[in-house]
Structures are given as structure tokens and as C-alpha cells.
PyMOL Python script that loads the backbone (N, CA, C, O; Angstrom):
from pymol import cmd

cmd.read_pdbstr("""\
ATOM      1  N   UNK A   1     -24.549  12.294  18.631  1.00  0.00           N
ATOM      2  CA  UNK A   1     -23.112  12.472  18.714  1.00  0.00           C
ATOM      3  C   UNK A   1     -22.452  11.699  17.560  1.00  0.00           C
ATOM      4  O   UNK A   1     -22.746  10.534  17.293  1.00  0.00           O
ATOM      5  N   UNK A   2     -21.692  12.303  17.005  1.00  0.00           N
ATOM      6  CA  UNK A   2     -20.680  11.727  15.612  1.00  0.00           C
ATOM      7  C   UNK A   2     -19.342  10.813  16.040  1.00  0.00           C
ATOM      8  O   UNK A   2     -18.537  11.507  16.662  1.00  0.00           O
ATOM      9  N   UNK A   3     -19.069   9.945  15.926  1.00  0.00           N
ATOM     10  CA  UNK A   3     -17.896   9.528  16.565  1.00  0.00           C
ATOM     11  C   UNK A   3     -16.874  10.128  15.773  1.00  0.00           C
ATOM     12  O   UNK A   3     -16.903  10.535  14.612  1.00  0.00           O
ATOM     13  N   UNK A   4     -15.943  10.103  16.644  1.00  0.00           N
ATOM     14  CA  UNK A   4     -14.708  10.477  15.878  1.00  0.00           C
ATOM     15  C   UNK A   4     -13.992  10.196  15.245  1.00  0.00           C
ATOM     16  O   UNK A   4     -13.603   9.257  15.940  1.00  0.00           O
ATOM     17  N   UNK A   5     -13.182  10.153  14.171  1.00  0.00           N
ATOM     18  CA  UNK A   5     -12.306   9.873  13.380  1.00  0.00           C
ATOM     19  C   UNK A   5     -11.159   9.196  13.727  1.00  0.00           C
ATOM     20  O   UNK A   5     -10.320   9.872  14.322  1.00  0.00           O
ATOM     21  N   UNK A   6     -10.849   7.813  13.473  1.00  0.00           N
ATOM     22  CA  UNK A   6      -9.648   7.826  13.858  1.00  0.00           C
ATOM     23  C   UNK A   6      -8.328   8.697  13.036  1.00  0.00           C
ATOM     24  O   UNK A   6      -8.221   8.844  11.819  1.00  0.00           O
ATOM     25  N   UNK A   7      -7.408   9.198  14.087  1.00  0.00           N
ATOM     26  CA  UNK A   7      -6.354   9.709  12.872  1.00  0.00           C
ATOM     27  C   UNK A   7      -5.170   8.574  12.644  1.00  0.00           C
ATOM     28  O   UNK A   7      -4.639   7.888  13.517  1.00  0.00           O
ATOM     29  N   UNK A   8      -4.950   8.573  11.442  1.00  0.00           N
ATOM     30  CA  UNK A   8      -3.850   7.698  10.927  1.00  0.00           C
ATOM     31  C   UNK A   8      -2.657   8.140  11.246  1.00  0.00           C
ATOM     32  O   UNK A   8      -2.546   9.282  11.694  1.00  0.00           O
ATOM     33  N   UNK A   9      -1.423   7.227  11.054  1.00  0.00           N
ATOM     34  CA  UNK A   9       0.054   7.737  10.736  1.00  0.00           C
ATOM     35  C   UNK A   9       0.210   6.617   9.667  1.00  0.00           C
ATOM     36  O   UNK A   9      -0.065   5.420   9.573  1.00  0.00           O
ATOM     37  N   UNK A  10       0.892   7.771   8.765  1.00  0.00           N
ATOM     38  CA  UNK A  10       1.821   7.115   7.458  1.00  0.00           C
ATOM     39  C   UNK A  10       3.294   6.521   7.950  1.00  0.00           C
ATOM     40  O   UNK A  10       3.854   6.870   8.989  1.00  0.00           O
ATOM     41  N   UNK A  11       3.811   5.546   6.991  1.00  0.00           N
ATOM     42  CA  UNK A  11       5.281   5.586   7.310  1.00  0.00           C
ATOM     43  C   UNK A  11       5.836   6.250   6.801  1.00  0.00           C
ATOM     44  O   UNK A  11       5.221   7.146   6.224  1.00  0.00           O
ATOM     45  N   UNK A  12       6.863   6.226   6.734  1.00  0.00           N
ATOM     46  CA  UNK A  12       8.327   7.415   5.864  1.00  0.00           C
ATOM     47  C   UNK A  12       8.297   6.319   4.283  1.00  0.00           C
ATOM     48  O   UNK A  12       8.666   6.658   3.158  1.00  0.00           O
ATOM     49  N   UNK A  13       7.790   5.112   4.672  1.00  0.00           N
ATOM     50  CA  UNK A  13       7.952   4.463   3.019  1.00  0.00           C
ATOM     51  C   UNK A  13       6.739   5.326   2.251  1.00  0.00           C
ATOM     52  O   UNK A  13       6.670   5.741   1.094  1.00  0.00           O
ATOM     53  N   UNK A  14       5.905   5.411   3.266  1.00  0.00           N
ATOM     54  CA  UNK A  14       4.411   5.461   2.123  1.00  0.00           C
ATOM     55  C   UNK A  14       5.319   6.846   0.951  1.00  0.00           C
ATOM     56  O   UNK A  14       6.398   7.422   1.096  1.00  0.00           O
ATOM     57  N   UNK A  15       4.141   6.950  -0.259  1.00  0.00           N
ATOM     58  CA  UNK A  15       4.617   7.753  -1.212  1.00  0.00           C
ATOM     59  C   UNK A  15       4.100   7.077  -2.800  1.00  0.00           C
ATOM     60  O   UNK A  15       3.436   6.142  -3.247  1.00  0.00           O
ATOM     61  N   UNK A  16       4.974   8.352  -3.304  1.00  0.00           N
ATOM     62  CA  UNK A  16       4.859   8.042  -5.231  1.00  0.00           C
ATOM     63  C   UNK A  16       6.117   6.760  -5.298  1.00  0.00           C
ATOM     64  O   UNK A  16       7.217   6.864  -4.754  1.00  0.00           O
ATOM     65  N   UNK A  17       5.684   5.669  -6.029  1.00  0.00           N
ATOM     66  CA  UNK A  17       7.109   5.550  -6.726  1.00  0.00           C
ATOM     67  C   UNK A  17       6.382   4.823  -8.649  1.00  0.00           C
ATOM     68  O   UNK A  17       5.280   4.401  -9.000  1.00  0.00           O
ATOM     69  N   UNK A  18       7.539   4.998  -9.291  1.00  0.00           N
ATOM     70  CA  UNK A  18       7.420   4.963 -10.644  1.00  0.00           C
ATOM     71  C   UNK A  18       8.199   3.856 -11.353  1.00  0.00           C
ATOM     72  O   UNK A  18       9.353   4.204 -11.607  1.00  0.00           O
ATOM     73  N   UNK A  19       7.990   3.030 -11.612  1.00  0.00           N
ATOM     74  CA  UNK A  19       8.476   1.633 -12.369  1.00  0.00           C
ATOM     75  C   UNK A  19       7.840   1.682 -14.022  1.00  0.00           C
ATOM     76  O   UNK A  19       6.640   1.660 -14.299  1.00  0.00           O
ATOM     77  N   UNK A  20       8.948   1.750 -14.982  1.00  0.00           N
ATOM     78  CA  UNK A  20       7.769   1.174 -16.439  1.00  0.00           C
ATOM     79  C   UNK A  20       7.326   2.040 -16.642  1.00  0.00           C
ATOM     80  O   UNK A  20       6.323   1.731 -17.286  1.00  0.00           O
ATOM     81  N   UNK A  21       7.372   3.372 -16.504  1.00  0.00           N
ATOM     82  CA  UNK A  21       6.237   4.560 -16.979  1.00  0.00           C
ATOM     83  C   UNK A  21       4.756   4.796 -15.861  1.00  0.00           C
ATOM     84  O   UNK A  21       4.164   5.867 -15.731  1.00  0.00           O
ATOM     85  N   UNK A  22       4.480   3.773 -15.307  1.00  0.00           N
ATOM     86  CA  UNK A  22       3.681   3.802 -14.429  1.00  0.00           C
ATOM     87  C   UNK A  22       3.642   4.072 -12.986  1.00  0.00           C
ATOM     88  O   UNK A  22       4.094   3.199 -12.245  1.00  0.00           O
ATOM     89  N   UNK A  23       3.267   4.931 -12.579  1.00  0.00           N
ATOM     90  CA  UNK A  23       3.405   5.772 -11.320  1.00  0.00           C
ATOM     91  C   UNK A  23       2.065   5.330 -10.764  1.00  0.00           C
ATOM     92  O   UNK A  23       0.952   5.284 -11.287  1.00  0.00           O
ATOM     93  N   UNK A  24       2.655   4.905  -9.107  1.00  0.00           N
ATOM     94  CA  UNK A  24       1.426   4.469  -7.745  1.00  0.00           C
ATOM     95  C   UNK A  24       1.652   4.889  -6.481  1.00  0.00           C
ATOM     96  O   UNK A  24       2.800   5.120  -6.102  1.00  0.00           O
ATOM     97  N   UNK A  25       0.632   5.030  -5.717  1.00  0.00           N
ATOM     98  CA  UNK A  25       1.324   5.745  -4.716  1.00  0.00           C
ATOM     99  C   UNK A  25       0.519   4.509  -3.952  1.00  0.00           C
ATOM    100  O   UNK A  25      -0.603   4.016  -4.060  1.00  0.00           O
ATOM    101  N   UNK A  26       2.220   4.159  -2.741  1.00  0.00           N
ATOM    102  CA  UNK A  26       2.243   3.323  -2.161  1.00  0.00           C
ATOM    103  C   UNK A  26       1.200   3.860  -0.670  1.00  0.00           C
ATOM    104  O   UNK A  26       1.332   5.079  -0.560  1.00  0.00           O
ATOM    105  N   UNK A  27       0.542   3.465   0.100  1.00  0.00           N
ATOM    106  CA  UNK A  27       0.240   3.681   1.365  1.00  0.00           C
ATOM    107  C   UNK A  27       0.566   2.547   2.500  1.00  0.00           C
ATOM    108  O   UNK A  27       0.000   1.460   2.625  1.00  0.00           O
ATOM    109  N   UNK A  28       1.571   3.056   3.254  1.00  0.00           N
ATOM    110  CA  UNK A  28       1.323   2.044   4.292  1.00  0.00           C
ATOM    111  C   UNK A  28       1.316   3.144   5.678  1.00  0.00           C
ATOM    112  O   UNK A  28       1.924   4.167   5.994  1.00  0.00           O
ATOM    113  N   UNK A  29       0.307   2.318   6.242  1.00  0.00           N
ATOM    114  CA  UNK A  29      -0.472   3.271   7.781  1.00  0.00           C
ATOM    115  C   UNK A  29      -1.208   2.454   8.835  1.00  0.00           C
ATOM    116  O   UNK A  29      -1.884   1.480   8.504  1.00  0.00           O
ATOM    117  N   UNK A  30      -1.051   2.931  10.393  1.00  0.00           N
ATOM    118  CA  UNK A  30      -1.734   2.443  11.086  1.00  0.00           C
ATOM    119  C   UNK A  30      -2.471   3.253  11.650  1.00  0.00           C
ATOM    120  O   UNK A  30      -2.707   4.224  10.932  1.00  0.00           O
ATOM    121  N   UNK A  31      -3.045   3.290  12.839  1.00  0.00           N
ATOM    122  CA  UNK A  31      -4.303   4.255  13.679  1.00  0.00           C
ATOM    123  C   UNK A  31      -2.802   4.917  14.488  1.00  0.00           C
ATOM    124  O   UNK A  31      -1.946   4.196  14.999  1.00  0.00           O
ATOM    125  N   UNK A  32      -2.751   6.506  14.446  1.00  0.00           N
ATOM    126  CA  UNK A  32      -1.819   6.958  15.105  1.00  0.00           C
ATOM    127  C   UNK A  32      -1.735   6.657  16.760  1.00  0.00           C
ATOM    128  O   UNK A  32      -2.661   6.026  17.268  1.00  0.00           O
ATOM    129  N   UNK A  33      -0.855   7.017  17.414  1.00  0.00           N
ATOM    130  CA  UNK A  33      -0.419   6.636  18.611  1.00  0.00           C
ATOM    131  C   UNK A  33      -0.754   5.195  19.535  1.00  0.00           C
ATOM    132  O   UNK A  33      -0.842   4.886  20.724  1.00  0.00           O
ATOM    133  N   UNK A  34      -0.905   4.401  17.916  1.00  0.00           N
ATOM    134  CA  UNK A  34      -0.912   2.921  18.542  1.00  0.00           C
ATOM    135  C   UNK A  34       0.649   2.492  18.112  1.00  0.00           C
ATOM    136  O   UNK A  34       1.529   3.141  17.547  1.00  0.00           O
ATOM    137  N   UNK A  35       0.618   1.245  18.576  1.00  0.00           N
ATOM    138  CA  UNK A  35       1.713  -0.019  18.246  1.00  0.00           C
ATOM    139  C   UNK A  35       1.650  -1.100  17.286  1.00  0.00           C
ATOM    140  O   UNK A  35       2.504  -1.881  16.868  1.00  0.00           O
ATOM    141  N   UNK A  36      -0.231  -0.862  16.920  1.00  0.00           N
ATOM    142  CA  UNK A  36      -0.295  -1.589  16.376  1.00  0.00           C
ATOM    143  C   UNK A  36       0.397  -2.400  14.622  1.00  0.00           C
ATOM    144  O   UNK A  36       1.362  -1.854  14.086  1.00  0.00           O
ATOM    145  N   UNK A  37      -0.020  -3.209  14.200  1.00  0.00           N
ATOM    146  CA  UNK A  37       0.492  -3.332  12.938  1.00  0.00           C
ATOM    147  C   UNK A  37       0.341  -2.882  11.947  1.00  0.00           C
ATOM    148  O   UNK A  37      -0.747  -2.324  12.086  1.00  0.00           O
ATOM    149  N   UNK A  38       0.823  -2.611  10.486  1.00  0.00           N
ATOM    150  CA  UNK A  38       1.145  -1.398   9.657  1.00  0.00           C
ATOM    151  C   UNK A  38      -0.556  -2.307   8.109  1.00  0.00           C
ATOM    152  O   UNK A  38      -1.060  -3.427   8.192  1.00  0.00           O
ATOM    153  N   UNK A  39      -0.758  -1.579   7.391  1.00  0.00           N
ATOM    154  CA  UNK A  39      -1.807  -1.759   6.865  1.00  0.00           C
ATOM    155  C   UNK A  39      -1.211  -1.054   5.360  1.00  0.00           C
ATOM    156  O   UNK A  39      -0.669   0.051   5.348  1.00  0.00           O
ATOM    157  N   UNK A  40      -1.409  -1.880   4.144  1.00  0.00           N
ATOM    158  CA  UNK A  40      -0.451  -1.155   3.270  1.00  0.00           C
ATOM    159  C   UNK A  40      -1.525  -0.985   1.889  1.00  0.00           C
ATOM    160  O   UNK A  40      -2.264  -1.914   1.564  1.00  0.00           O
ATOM    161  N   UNK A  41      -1.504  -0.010   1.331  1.00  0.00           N
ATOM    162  CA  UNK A  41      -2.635   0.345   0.170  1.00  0.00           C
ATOM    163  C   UNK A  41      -1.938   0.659  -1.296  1.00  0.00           C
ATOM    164  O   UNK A  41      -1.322   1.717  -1.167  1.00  0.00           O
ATOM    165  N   UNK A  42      -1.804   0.164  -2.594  1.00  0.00           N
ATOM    166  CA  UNK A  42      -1.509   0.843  -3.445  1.00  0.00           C
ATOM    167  C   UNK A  42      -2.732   1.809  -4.061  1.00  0.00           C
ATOM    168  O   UNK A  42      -3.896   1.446  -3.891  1.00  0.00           O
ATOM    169  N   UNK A  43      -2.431   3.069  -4.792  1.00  0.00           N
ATOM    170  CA  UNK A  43      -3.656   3.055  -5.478  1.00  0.00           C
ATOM    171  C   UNK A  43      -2.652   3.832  -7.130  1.00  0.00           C
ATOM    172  O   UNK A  43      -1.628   4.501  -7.271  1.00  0.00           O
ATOM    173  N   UNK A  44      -3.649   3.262  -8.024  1.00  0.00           N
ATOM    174  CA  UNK A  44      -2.477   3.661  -8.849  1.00  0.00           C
ATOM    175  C   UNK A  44      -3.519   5.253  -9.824  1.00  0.00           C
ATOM    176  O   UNK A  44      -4.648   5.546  -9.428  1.00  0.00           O
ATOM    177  N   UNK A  45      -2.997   5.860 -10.761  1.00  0.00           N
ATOM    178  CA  UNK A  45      -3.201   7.178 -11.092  1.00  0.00           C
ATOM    179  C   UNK A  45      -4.769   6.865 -11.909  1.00  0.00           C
ATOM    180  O   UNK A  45      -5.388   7.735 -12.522  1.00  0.00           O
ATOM    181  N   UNK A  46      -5.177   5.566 -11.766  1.00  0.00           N
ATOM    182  CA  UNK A  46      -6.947   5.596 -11.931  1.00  0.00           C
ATOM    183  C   UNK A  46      -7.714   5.080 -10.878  1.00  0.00           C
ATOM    184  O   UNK A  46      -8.659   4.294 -10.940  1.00  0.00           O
ATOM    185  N   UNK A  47      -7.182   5.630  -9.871  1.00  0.00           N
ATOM    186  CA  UNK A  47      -7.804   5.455  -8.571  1.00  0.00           C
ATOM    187  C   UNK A  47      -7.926   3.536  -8.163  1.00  0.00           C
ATOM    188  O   UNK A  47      -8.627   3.261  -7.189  1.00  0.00           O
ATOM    189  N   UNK A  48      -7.277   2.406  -8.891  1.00  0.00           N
ATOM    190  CA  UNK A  48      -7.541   1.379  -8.644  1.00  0.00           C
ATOM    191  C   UNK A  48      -6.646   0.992  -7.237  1.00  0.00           C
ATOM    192  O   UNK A  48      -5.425   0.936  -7.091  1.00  0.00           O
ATOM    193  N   UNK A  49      -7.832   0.730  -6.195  1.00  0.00           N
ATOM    194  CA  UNK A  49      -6.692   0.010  -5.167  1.00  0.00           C
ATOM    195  C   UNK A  49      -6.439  -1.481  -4.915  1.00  0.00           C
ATOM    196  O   UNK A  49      -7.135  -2.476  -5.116  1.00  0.00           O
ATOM    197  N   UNK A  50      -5.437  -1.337  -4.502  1.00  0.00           N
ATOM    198  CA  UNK A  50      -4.832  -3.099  -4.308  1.00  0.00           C
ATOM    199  C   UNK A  50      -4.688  -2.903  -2.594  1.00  0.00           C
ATOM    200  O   UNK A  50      -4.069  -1.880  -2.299  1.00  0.00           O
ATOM    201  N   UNK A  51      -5.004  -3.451  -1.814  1.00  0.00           N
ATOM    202  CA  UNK A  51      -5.158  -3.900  -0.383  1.00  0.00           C
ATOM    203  C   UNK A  51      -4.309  -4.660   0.082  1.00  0.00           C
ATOM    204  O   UNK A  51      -3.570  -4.329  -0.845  1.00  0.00           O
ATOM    205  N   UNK A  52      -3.711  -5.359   0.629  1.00  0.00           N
ATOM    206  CA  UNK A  52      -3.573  -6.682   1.343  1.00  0.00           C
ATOM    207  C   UNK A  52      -4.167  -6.630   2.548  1.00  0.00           C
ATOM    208  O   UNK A  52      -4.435  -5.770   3.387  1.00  0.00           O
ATOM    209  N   UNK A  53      -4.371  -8.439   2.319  1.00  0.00           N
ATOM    210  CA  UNK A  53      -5.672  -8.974   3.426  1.00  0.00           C
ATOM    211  C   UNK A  53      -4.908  -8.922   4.989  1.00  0.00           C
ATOM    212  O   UNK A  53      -5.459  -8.515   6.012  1.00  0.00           O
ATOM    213  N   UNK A  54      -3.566  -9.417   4.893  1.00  0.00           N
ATOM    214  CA  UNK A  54      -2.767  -9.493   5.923  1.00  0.00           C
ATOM    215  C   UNK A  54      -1.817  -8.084   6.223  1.00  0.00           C
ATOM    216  O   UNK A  54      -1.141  -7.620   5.305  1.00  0.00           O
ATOM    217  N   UNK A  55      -1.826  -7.412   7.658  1.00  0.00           N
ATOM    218  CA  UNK A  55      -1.071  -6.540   8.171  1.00  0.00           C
ATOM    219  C   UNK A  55       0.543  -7.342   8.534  1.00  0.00           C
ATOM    220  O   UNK A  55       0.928  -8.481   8.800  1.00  0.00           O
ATOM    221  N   UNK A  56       1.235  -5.796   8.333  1.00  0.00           N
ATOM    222  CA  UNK A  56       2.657  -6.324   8.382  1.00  0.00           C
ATOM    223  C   UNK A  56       3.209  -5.841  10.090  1.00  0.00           C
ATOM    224  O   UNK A  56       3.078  -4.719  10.579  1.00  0.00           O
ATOM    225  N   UNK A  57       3.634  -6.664  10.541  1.00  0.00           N
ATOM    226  CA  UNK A  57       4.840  -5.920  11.715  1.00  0.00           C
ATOM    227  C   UNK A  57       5.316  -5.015  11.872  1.00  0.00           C
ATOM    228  O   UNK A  57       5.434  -4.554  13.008  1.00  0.00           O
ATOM    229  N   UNK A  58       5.708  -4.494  10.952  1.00  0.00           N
ATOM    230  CA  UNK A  58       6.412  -3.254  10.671  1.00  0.00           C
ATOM    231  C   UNK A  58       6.532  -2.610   9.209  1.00  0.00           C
ATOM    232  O   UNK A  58       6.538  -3.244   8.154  1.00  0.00           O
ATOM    233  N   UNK A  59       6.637  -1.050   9.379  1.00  0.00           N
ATOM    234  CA  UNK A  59       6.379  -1.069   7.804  1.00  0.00           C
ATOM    235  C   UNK A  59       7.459  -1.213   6.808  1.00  0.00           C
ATOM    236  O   UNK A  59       7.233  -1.471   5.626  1.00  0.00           O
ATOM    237  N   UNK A  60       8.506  -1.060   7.252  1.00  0.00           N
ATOM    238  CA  UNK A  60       9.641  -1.848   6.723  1.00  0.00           C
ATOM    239  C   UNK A  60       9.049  -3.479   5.873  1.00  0.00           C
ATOM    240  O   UNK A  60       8.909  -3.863   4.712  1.00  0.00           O
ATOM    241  N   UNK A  61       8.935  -3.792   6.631  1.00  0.00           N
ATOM    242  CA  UNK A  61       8.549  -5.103   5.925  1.00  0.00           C
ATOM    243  C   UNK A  61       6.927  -5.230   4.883  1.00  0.00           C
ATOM    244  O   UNK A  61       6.466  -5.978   4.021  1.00  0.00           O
ATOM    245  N   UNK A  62       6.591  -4.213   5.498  1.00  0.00           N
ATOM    246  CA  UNK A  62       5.156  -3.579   4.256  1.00  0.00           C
ATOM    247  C   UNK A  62       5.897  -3.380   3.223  1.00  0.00           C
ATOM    248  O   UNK A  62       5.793  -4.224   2.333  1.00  0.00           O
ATOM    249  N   UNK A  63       6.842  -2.251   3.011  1.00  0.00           N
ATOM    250  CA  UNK A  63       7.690  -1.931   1.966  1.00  0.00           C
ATOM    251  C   UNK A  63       8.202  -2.813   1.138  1.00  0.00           C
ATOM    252  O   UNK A  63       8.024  -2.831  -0.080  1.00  0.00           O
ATOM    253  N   UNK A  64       9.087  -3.839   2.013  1.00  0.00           N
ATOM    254  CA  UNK A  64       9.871  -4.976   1.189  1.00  0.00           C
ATOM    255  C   UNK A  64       8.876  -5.731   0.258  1.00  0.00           C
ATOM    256  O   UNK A  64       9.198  -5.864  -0.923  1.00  0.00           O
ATOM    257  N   UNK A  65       7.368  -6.374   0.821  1.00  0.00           N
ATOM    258  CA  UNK A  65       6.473  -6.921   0.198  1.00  0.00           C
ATOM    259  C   UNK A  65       6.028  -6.122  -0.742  1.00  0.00           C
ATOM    260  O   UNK A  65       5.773  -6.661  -1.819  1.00  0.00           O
ATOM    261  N   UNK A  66       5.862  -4.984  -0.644  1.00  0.00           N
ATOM    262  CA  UNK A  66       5.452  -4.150  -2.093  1.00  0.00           C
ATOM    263  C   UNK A  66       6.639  -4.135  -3.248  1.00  0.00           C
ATOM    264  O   UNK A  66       6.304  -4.444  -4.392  1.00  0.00           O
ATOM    265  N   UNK A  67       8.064  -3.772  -2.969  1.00  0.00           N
ATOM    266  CA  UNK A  67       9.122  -4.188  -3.897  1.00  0.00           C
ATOM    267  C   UNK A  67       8.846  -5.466  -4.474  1.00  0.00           C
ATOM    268  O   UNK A  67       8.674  -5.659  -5.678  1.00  0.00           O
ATOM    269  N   UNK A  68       8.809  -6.331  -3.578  1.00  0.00           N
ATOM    270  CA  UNK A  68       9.299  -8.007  -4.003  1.00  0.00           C
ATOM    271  C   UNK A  68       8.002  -7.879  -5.261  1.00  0.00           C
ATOM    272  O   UNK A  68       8.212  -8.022  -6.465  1.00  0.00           O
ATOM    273  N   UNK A  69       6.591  -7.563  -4.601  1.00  0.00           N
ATOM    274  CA  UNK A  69       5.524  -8.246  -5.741  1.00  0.00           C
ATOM    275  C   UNK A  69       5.431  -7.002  -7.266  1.00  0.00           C
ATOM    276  O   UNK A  69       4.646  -6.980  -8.214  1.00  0.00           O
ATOM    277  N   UNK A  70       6.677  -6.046  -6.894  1.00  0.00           N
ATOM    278  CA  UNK A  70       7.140  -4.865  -8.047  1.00  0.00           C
ATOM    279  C   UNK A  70       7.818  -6.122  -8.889  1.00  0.00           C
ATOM    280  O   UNK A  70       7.603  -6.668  -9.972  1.00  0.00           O
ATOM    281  N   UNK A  71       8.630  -6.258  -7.940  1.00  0.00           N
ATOM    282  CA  UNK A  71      10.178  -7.467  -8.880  1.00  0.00           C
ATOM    283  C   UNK A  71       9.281  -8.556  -9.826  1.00  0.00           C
ATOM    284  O   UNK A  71       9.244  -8.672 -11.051  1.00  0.00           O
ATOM    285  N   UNK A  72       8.677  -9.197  -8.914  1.00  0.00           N
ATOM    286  CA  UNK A  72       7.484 -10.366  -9.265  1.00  0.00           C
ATOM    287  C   UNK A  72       6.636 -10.369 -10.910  1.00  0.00           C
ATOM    288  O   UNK A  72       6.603 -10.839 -12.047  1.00  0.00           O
ATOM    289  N   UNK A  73       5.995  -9.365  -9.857  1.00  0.00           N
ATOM    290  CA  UNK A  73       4.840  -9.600 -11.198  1.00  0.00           C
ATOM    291  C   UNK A  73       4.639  -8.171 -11.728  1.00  0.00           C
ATOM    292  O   UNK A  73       3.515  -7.789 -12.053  1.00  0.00           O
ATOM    293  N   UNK A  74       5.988  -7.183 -11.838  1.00  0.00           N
ATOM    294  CA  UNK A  74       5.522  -5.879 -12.391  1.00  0.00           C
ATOM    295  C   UNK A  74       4.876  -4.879 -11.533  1.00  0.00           C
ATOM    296  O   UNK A  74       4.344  -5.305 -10.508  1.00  0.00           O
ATOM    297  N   UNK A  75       4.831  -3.548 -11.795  1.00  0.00           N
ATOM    298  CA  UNK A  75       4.127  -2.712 -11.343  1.00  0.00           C
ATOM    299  C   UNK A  75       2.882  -2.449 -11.650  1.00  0.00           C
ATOM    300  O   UNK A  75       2.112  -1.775 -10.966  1.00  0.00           O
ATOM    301  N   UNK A  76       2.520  -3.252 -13.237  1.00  0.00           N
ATOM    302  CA  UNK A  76       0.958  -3.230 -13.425  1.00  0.00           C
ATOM    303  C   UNK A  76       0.225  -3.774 -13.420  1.00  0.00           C
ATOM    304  O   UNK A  76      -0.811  -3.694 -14.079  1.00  0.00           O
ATOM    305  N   UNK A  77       0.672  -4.795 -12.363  1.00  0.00           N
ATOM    306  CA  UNK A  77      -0.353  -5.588 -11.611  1.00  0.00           C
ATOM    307  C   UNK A  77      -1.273  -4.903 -10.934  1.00  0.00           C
ATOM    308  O   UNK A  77      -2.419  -5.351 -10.882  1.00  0.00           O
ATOM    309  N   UNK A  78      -0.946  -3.731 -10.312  1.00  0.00           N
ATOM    310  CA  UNK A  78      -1.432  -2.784  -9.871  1.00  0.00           C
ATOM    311  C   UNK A  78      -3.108  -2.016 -10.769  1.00  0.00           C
ATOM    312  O   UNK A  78      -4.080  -1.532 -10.189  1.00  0.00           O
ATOM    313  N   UNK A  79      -2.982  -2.109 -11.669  1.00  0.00           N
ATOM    314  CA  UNK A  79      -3.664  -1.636 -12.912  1.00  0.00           C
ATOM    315  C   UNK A  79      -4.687  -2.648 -12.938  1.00  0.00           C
ATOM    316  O   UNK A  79      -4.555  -3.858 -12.758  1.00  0.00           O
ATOM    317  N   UNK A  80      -6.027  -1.792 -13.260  1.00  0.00           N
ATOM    318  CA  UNK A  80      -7.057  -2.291 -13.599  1.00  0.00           C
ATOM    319  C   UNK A  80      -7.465  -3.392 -15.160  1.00  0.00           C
ATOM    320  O   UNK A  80      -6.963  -2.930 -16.185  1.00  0.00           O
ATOM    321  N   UNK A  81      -7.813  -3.954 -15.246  1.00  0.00           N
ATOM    322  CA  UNK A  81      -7.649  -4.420 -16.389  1.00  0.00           C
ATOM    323  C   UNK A  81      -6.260  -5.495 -17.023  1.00  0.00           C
ATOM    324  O   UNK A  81      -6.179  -6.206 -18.025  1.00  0.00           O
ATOM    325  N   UNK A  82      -5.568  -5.278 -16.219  1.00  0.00           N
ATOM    326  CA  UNK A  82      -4.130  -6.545 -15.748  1.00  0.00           C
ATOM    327  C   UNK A  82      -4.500  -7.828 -15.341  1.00  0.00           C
ATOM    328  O   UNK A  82      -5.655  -8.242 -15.247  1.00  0.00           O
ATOM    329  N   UNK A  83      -3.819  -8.233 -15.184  1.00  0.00           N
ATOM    330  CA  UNK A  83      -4.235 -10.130 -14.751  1.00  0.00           C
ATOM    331  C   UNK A  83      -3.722  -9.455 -12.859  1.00  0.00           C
ATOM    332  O   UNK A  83      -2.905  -8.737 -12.284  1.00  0.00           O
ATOM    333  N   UNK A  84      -5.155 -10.526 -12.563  1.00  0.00           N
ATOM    334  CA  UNK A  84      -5.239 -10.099 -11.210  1.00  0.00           C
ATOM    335  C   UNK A  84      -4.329 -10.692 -10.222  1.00  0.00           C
ATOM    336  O   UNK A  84      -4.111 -11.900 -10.311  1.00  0.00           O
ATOM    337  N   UNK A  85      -3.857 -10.118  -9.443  1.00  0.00           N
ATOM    338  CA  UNK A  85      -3.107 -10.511  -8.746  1.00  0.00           C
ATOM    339  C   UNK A  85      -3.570 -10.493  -7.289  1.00  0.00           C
ATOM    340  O   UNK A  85      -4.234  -9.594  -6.773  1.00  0.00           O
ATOM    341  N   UNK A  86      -3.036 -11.850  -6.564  1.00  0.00           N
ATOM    342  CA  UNK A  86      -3.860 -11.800  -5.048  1.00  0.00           C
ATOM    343  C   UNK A  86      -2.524 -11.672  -3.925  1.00  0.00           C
ATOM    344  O   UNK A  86      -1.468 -12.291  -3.793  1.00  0.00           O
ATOM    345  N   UNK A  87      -3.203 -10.480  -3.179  1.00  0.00           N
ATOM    346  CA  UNK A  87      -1.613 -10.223  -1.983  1.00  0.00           C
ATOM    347  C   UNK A  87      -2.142 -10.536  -0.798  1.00  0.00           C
ATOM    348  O   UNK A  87      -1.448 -10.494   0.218  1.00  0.00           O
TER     349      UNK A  87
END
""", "prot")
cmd.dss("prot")
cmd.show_as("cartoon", "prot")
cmd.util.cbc("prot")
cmd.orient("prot")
């Protein structure tokens, strides 16, 4: 027997967004028809992903943390070959 898949839900943040010429698509998601807390992924247009270790409350506040470390340290932090950045 194969177990099953969990299915995800996205938020309404997840998506493309574009800063600097450089376009990433944000993911933030949990296991659908839970409560649980939101899980947020960048990956940018060479497949590099950025994770965070810590889940957010809500994805609202996934979102805000992805802006703030946009404001921070750029969008190509995101990018392979960038000075690494730890979230």
C-alpha cells in the first residue's frame, strides 16, 4: 500500500513577485484542512530554494517576513551564488 499524499493549501500571498529585475516565486503553505502553522518557500527562476527553519502563525506574517528580508538584504539574497543569508 502507497501512502497518501498529503494535499497542501497555498495562501492568497504565495505567488511571483519581482524586485531589481529579479523575479521569485514566493510559497507559503500548510497541509490542507489543518490549523496548523504556515511553512514559507522562495524559489527563484534557477530553481534555488531558500526555506525557513521556523513556521509562521499565520501567513500574513510569512509574508511580512519575506518583505522585511526583501527591504533588508535585497531580493538576491535569494540567488545562488549571493552572500548567504540565514532565515
Amino acid at each position: 500500500m502507497t501512502p497518501k499524499k498529503q494535499k497542501i493549501e497555498h495562501s492568497e500571498f504565495s505567488g511571483e513577485f519581482e524586485d531589481d529585475g529579479v523575479t521569485v516565486l514566493v510559497d507559503i503553505f500548510r497541509p490542507a484542512g489543518t490549523q496548523q502553522d504556515w511553512q514559507m518557500e522562495v524559489v527563484s527562476e534557477e530553481d534555488d530554494v531558500t526555506s525557513w527553519d521556523e513556521p509562521f502563525a499565520t501567513d500574513k506574517n510569512a509574508w511580512e517576513e519575506f518583505l522585511a528580508t526583501v527591504e533588508k538584504d535585497g531580493i538576491r539574497t535569494f540567488l545562488e551564488g549571493e552572500e548567504p543569508a540565514v532565515h
